[in-house]
C-alpha positions as CSV (number, residue, x, y, z in Angstrom):
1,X,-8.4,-12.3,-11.9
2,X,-8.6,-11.6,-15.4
3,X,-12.3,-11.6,-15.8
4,X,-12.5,-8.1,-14.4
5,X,-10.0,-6.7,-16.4
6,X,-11.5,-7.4,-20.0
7,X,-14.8,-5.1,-21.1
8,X,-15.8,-8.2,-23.1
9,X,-16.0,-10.9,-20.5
10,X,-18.5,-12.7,-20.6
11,X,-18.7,-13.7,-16.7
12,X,-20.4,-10.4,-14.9
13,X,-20.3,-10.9,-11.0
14,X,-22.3,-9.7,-8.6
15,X,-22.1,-6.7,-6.4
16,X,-21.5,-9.1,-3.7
17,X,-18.9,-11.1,-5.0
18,X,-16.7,-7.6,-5.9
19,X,-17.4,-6.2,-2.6
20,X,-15.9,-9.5,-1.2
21,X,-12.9,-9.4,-3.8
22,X,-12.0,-6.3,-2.5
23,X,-12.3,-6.4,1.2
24,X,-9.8,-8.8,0.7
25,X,-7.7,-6.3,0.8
26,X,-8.2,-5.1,4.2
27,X,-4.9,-6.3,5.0
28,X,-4.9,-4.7,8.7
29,X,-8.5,-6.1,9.1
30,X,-9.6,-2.7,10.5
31,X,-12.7,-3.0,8.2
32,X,-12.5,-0.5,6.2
33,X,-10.3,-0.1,2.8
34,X,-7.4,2.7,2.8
35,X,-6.5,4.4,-0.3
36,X,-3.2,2.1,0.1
37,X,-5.5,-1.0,0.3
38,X,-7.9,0.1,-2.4
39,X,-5.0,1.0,-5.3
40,X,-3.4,-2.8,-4.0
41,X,-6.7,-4.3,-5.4
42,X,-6.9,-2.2,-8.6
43,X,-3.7,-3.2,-9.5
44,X,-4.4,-7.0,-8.6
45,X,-7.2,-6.6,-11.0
46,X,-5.7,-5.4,-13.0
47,X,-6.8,-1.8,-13.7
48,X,-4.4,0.8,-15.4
49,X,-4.2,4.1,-14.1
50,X,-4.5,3.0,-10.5
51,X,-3.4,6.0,-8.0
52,X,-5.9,8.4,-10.0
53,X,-8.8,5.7,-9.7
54,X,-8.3,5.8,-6.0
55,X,-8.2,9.0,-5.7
56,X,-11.6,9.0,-8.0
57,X,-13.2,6.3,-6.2
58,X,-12.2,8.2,-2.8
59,X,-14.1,11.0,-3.9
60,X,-17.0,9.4,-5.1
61,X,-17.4,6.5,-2.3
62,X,-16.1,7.7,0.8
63,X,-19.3,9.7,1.7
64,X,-17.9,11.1,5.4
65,X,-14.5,11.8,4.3
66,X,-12.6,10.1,6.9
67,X,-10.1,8.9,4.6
68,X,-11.7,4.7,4.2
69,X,-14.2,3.0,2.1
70,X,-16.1,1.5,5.1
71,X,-18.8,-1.4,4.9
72,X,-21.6,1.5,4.9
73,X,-19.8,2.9,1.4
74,X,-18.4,-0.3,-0.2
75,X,-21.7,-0.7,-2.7
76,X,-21.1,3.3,-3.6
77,X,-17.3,2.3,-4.5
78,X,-18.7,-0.8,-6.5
79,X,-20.7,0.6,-8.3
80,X,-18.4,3.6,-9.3
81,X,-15.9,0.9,-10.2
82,X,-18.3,-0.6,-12.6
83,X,-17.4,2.4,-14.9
84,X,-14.1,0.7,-15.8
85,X,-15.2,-2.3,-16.8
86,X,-15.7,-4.3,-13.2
87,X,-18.9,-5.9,-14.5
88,X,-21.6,-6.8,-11.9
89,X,-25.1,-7.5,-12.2
């Protein structure tokens, strides 16, 4: 997925299209993203720096602290991933 890596692309997707990238990584299908799952999909996207993203996105997303992104704090992750050059519109 190349798109997402590159600050210049052209093709911006939308919040719901990231949201669905990434809950493809919900490899136990629990639901919810672990910090396991989460750094997995940065890296597939290719994002540098992955283990302390996760750990920023963690603290920035996972609103009751239980450790997941859950459906209720996916759009908060998104659009803290946006930051590094995940474009959505």
């Amino acid at each position: 997925m190349p798109w997402l890596t590159n600050k210049d692309a052209s093709i911006p997707l939308t919040k719901d299209q990231v949201e669905g990238i990434l809950k493809r990584y919900d490899t136990n299908e629990d639901g919810k993203l672990s910090k396991k799952e989460l750094k997995a999909a940065f890296k597939k996207m290719g994002l540098r720096f992955c283990g302390w993203k996760v750990g920023r996105a963690f603290l920035h997303a996972d609103i009751d602290k239980d450790g997941y992104i859950n459906k209720e704090e996916m759009s908060e992750l998104v659009k803290y991933a946006s930051k590094w050059g995940i474009k959505t519109y």
